[in-house]
N, C-alpha and C positions, 0 to 999 in steps of 0.2 A: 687806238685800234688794236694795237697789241697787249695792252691790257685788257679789251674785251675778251681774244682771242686765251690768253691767261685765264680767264673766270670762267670762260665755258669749258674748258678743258678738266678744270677740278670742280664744277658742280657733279653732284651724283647723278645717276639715270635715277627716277622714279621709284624703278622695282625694286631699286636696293635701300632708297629710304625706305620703303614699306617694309618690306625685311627687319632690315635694322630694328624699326618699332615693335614687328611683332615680336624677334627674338628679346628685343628689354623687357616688352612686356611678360614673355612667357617667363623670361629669367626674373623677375620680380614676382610672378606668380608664384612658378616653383620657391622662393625664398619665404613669400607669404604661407605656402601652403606648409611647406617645410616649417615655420616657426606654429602655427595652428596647430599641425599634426603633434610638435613639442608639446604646444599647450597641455592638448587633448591626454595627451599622454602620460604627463605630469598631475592631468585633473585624475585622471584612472588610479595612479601608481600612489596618490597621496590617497585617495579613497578604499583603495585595496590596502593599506597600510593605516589607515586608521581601525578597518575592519579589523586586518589582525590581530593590533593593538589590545584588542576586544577581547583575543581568542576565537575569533571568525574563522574557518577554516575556509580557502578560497580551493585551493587543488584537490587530487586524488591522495596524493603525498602527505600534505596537512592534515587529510581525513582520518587518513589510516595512522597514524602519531595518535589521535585522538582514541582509537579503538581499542575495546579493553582487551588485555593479553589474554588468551584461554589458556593451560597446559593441555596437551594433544589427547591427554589420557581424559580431559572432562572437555573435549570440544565435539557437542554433538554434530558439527556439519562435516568432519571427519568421516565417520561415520554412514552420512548419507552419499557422501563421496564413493566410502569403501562401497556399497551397494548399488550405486548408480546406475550401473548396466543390468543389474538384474531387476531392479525395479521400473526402467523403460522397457525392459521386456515384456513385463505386465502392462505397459500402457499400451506397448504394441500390436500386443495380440488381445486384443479386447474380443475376438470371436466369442470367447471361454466365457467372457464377463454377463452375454446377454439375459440369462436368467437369475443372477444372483440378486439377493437381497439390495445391497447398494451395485447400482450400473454405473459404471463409471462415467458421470457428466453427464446424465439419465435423470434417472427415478431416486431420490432418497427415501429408506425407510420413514414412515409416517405411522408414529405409534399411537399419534391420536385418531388417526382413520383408520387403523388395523394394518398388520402384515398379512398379505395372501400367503399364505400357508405351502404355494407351491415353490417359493421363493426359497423354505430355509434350507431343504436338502442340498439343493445345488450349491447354495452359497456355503453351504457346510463342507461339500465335496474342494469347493473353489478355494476355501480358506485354508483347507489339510494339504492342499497343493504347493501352498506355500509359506505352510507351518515353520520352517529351517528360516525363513527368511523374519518374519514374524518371532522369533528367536532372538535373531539378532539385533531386530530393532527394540528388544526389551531394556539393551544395555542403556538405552535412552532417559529411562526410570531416573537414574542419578546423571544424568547431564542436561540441566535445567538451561542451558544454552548453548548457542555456537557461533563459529566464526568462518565464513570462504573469505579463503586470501584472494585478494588482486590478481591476476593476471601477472608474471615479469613483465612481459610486451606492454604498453600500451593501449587501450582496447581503443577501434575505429570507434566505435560510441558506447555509452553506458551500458548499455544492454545487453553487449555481448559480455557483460564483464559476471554477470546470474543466469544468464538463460541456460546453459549446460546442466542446472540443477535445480532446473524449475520444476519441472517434469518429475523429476524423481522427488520433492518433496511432498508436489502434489498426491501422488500414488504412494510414496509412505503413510500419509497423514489419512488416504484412502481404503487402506489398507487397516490401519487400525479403525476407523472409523466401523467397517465392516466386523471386524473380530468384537469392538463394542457394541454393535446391534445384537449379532448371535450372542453374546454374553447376557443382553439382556433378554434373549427368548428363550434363554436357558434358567432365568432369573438368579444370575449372577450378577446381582449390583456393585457388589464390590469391585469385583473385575473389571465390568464395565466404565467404574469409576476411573480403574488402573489406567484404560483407555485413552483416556480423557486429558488423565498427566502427559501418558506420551505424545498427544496429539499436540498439547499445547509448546512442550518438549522440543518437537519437529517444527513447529511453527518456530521458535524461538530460534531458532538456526541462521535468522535470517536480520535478527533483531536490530543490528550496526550495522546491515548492510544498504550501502545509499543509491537504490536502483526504486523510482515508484512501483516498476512493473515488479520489484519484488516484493513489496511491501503490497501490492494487491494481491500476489499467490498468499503471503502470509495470512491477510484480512479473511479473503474464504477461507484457509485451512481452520484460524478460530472460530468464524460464522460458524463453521460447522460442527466445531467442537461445542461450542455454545449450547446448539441444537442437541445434544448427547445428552447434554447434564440436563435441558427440560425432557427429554426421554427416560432418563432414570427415574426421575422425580414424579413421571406419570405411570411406571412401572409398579415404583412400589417406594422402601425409603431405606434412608443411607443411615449409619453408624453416625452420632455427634464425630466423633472423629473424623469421619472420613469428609462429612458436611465442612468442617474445620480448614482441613486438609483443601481443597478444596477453595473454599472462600479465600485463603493466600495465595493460593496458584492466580487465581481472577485479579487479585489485589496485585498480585507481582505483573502480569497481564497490562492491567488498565496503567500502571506506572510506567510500563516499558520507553516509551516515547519513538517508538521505532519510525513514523512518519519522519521527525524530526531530521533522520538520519537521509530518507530518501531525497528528501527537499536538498540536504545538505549536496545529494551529489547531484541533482540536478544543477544546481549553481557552478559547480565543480565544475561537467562536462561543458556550461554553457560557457566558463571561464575559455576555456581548453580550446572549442572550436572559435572563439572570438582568436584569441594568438595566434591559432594555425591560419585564421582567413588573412590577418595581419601581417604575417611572414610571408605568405605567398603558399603554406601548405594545402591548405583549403579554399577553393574556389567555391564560387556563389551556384556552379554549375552543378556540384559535386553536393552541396545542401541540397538543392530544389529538385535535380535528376535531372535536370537538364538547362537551359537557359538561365541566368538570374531574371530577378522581377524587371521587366520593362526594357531586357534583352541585355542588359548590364552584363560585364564579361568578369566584372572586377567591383571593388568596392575601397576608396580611398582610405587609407589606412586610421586618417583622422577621423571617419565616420563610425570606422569600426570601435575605438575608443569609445567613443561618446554613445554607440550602440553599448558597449560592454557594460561601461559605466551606469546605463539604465536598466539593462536586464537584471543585472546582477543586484540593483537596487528594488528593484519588483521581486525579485525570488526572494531577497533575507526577508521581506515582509512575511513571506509564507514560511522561513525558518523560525520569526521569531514567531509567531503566530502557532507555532508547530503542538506547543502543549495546551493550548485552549482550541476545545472543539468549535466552539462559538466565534473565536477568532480565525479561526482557520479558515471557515466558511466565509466569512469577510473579508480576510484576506484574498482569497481565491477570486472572489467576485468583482474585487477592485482590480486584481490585474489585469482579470480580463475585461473592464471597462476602459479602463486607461491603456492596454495594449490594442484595443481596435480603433482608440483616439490617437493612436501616435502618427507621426508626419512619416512620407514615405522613405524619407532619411534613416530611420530607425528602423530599415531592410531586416536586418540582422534578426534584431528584438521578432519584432513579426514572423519572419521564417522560424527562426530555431527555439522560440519559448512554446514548449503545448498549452494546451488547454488545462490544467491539474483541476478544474470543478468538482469532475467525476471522481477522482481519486480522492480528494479531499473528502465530498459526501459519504465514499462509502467505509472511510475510515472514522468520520464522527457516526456512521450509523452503525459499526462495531462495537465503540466506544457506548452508545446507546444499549445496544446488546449484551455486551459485557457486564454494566450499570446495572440493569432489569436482573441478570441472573445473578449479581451479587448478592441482590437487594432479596433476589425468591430463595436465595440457598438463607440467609438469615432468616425470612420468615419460615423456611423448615426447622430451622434451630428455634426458635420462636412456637411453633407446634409441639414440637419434641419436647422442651421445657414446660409450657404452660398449660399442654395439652387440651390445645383448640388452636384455630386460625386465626394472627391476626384479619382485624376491621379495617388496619390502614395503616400506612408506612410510619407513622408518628409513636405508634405503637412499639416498633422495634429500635426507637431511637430511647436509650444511649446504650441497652445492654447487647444490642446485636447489630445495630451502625452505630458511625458515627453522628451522623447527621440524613436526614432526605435528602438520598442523590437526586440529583437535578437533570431535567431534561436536556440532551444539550444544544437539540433545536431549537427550541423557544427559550432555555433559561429560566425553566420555571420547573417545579418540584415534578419529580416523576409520578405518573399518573397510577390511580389501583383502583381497581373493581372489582365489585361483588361480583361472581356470577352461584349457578345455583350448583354445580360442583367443586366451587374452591374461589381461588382470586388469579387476577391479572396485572402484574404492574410494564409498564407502558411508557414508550417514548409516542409523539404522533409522527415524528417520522420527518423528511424531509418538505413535503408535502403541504406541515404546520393543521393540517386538519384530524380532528380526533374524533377518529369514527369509535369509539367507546370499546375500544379493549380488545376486536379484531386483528386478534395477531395469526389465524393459521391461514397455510396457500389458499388462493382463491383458484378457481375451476380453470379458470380463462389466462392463466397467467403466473409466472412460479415465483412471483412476489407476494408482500404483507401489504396489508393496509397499516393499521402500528406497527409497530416495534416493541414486542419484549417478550414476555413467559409466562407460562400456566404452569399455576402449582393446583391439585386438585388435591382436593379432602381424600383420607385416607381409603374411605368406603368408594370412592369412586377411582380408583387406582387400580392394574393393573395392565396384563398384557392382554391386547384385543388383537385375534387373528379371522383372518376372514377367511371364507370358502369358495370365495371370486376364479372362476376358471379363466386357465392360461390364456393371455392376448390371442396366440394366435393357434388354441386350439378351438375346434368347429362346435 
């Protein structure tokens, strides 16, 4: 009897076996998660280290190690620095802009449909406005590139690390843009041409810099540079020299690989916010603005890993990818196939990798554009010499290309047509359909059907101005 009363005294109550189990259990979980989260960890830090290995630049730090030194005295982004506030000045007061030649983000000159003629005073008036400053961006002439330094701070995300001088390159590059219009309705080609370097000049500022959203201000600043040199070329015609001059700028151009570098820092930043979500600096609430997905408050540091470890394996795809147009488009379209198939585990991946399709497109359709006006500035060398038009791109192969550039949509030889003022050579475009050599705006929409440039025979060249009354007089 007094041993019963002995074993009931040291059996446990219930609630505290239950206890006990859940605390083993939880204390074996946390040891399991804890050795996972190792794992995960170890899986990252070997894959980030074999990257290296490579020369893979994984940070912001790494990047800029990589970036070529400029001295200060030939760093055109300097430069656009020193004028920055006077050139958002012009962006701001756009009142002054609404009748000139080029509106800022408007109406571009269109030399094959004529300039209305009420267009060039004002723009002449607008341009002597800010002659001093148009001065200064001549020194651009000899600095065929440049460099923005990093931030010291850290930047909260990529973007804030180019945006202070997005602006003002755009309106440098607008600016000359305008000064090479009235250059050419003054039928100053050559000047015009001067234009063209600095434009390409100001775009080049941006070259090493690893932000997409800069690398898209740079893509239009050359679209539109592009757009100049078919405007001369329907104007009237350029010195072999300066055609020369010229066809290397575009070859230095098409070489640059500047995409490469944006890709680069997309992976960078996506490195950065994975460590901060991992440490506790960045929450899931702080990504999305508000809640995580599925009201999540947090994200286990082992998920985060294994998040990091796939992002960052889907973005080098679009680094290595970065110098074929054709692969870049593949690249791009696989991520975002396999990032809509990922499991809801891969939070991370999902929230913080964009979409890059569009950027990627409108960078091989520069790349296209760039291609066509190499290919039309040789067949004006090709005129010039032989005096006549080439019949076909084969023609200019080996003394004025190297070979028939290549579509870089389809991966088939750039297209050329007759037409009955001169020829067309031609990308089809993203689209893959070849509406036969339709490259100017359409009515309905301020896109191309192809892609590329009109060079017209000599008799059908010059400047067409029209006698179209003001919009908005009665």
């Amino acid at each position: 009897m007094a041993m019963r009363d002995s074993d009931s005294k040291t059996r446990l109550p219930s609630w505290v076996k239950v206890a006990i189990v859940v605390v083993a259990f939880a204390v074996i979980a946390a040891v399991v998660l804890h050795l996972l989260t190792g794992a995960a960890t170890a899986r990252w830090e070997r894959y980030a280290a074999r990257l290296r290995s490579g020369g893979v630049p994984l940070t912001f730090d790494e990047i800029e190690a990589l970036r070529t030194e400029i001295p200060d005295e030939r760093n055109s982004a300097l430069v656009i620095e020193r004028l920055s506030d006077r050139l958002d000045g012009i962006r701001k007061n756009r009142w002054d802009t609404d009748r000139v030649v080029l509106v800022f983000g408007r109406d571009d000159p269109d030399f094959f449909k004529g300039i209305p003629r009420y267009h060039i005073e004002p723009s002449r008036e607008f341009l002597e406005q800010h002659r001093e400053l148009l001065d200064e961006l001549s020194v651009l002439h000899d600095m065929p590139t440049g460099r923005f330094e990093f931030p010291d701070e850290p930047a909260d995300n990529v973007l804030s690390m180019i945006i202070p001088y997005l602006s003002s390159i755009r309106t440098a590059a607008k600016l000359e843009h305008l000064d090479g219009a009235l250059k050419l309705v003054e039928g100053d080609l050559e000047g015009a041409a001067e234009t063209v370097r600095l434009q390409f000049h100001i775009a080049a500022t941006l070259d090493e810099h690893p932000t997409v959203i800069g690398r898209l201000v740079q893509i239009s600043v050359e679209a539109l540079t592009a757009q100049v040199m078919e405007n001369i070329l329907r104007v009237g015609e350029l010195e072999e020299r300066t055609l020369a001059e010229l066809m290397d700028i575009v070859d230095t151009r098409l070489a640059a690989g500047t995409m490469r570098w944006a890709f680069l820092g997309e992976r960078a930043w996506f490195v950065r916010a994975c460590n901060e979500v991992a440490s506790g600096d960045l929450s899931l609430a702080e990504i999305s603005g508000g809640g995580g997905p599925g009201g999540l408050p947090y994200i286990p540091e082992l998920l985060v890993r294994e998040n990091q470890m796939r992002g960052v394996e889907m973005l080098t795809w679009l680094v290595e990818a970065a110098d074929d147009p054709d692969a870049m488009i593949k690249a791009t379209k696989r991520m975002n196939r396999e990032a809509s198939a990922l499991p809801v585990t891969q939070v991370l991946v999902k929230m913080l990798l964009p979409s890059l399709s569009r950027a990627a497109i409108l960078n091989v359709r520069l790349h296209a554009q760039l291609t066509c006006t190499r290919a039309a500035l040789a067949a004006e060398q090709f005129r010039l010499i032989e005096g006549r038009m080439p019949v076909s791109l084969n023609e200019l192969v080996p003394n004025y290309l190297d070979k028939v550039p290549t579509d870089p949509f389809e991966g088939q030889p750039m297209r050329f047509a007759l037409t009955d003022k001169g020829i067309v050579i031609y990308s089809i475009g993203e689209d893959l359909i070849d509406d036969g050599g339709f490259v100017g705006r359409q009515e309905t929409r301020p896109y191309y059907r192809d892609n590329g440039i009109r060079l017209f025979k000599p008799e059908h060249r010059g400047l067409l101005l029209t006698d179209e009354p003001r919009p908005d007089d009665d």
